[in-house]
N, C-alpha and C positions, 0 to 999 in steps of 0.2 A: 228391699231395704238393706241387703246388706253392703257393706263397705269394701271400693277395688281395691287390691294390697296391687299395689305400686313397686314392683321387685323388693328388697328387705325394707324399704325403709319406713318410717311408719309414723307420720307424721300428728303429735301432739296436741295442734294446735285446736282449739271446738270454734268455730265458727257458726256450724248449727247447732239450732237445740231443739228436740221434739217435748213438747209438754202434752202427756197424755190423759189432758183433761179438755174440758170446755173453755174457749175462751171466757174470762171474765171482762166484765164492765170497766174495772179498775185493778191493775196489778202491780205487785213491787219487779215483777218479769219486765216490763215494758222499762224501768227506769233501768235494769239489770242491764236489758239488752241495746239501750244506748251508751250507757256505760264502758260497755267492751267493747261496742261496734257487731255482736253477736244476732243473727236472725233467732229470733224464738217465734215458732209458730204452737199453735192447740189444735190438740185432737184429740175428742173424746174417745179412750180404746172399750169402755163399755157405756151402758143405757140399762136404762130399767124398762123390763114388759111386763104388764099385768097380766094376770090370771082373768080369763072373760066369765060372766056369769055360770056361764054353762058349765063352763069347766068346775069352777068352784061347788055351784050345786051337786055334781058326782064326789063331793068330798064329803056329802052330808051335811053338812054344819051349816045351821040356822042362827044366825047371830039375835036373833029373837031370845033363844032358847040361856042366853048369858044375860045377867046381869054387873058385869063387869070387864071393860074391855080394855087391854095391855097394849101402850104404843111405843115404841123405843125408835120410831125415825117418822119424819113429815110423807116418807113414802108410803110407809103401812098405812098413815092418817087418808092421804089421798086418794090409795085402792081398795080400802075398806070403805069407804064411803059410795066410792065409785060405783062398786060391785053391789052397795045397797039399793043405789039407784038404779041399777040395771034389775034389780030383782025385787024391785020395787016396796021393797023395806025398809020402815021408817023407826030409827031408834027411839024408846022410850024415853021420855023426860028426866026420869028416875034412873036411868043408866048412868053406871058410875065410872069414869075413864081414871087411867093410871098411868102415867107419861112419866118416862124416862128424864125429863127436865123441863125447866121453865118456858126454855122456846117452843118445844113441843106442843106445850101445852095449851100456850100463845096459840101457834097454828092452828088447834082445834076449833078455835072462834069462828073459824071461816066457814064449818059443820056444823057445828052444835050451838044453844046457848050456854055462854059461860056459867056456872055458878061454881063457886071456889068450895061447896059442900060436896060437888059430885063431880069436880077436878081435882087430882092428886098428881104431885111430882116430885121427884127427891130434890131435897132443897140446895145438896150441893153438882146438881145434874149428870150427876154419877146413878149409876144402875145399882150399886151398892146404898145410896142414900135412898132410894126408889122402895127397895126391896123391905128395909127394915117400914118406908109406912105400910106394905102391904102387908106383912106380918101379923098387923091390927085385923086384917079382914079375911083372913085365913080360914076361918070358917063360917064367915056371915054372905059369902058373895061367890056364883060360879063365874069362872072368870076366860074368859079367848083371848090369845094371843095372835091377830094378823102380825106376817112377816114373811121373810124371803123364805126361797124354797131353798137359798143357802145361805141360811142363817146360824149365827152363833148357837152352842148348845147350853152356854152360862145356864140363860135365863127357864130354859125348859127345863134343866135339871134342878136348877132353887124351887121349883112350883110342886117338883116330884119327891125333893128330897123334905120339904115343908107340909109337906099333905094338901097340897091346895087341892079343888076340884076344876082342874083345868080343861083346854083345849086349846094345839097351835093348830094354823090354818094360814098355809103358805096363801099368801095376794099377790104377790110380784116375787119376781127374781131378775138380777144383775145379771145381761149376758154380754157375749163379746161385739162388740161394732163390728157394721162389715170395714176393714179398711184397706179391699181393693184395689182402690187409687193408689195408695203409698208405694205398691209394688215396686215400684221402679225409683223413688224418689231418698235419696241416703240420710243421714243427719249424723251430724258428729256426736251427738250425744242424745238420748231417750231417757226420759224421765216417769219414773213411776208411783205409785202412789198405793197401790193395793195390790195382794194378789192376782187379783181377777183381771187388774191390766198384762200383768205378766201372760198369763193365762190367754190372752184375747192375742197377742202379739203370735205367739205358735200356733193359737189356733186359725188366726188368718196365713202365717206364713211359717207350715209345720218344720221347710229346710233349715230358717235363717238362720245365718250364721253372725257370731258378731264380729266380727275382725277385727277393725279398728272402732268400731263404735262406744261411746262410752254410756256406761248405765249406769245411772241414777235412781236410786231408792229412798222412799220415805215412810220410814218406820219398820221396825225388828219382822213384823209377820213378811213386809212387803221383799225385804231383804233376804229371807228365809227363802221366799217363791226363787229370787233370782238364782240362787245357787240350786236349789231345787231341779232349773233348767239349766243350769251348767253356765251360765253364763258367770261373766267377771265384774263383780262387784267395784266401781271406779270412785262413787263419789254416795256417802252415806250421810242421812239426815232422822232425826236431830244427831247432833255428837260434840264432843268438847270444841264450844265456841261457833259454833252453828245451829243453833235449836232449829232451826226455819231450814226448807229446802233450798232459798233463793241464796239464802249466806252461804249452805254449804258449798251451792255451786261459786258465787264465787269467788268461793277462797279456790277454788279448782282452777278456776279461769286465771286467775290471778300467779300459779302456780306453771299453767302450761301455756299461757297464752303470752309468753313473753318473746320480746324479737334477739 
């Protein structure tokens, strides 16, 4: 993936763009990319794997043993459940879930039956609006949090620093794609979104070098990685007059793609 330097000269122009996500159904990329005349292709640079029964079982933890269960993404929803059925565990009626926000909690439907007494979510779908309902139940409910095996430490320290009677219990974790195939394949610019895609890029290709390529980051943690790796930050999102990735690119394009 890295870019031939051409004796000095070094040419501006982005013609490619790697977006290091999933293709979607519907994108503001596809109108971008007629617009400039730019190819943008997807590629997802990570994936979620679950934790298999077995493995979870060596952790001890009985989600029987809670009567309150923490979900802060549709991920944890869909590997905790997963791993119930694999272990042939069926949640109480009277278990009380607690969801990071509305959609979430929506999601649950597809698991559980709804009742709005024993579904809770912070009403501005912030982790901080979340937190203050569980504050109410602080010592009336034992409470497990499924989640990644790298997962944020916010929310485990509010339960420790609150007295809750908790337990996390890693379900999945985000690892890197294999993206083999690309080895050979260049693109004028890579676009990122998370750490963990930064992460995925050295870990499939530990030499690359970036030479001419331009990187694109979306949001301060994701921008953080990129220098992290030494790489050269080109085109930053959100930022004055660009809240969205698609604009900042391009005012980019806009900027270098001139004849």
């Amino acid at each position: 993936m890295d870019a031939p330097l051409n004796g000095d000269e070094f040419r501006r122009q982005v013609k490619s763009i790697l977006i290091s996500q999933p293709k979607p159904a519907r994108s503001p990329y596809f109108s971008l990319a007629e617009k400039h005349a730019v190819q943008i292709d997807f590629r997802s640079f990570i994936h979620v794997e679950g934790v298999s029964a077995k493995v979870f079982r060596k952790k001890r933890v009985n989600p029987l043993d809670y009567s309150a269960i923490i979900f802060t993404s549709r991920n944890a929803i869909s590997h905790f459940f997963r791993v119930c059925e694999e272990m042939r565990v069926k949640m109480p009626q009277d278990t009380k879930y607690f969801c990071a926000s509305e959609a979430i909690a929506l999601f649950l439907q597809k698991f559980v039956v709804y009742r709005k007494r024993k579904v809770f979510f912070g009403k501005k779908g912030t982790l901080a609006s979340l937190k203050e309902i569980m504050k109410k139940h602080v010592n009336k409910e034992k409470f497990l949090l499924p989640c990644s095996e790298s997962r944020k430490s916010d929310l485990p320290e509010f339960l420790e620093t609150n007295g809750f009677n908790y337990q996390v219990a890693p379900i999945y974790d985000t690892v890197p794609s294999d993206l083999s195939d690309l080895e050979d394949i260049y693109y004028d610019m890579i676009v990122f979104f998370s750490p963990l895609g930064v992460k995925s890029l050295f870990h499939n290709f530990p030499n690359f070098k970036q030479n001419k390529t331009r990187i694109a980051a979306f949001g301060p943690t994701t921008a953080k990685a990129v220098a992290e790796y030494e790489l050269r930050l080109d085109v930053k999102a959100p930022s004055p007059g660009s809240p969205s990735m698609t604009m900042a690119i391009e005012k980019y394009l806009k900027e270098v793609n001139v004849k």
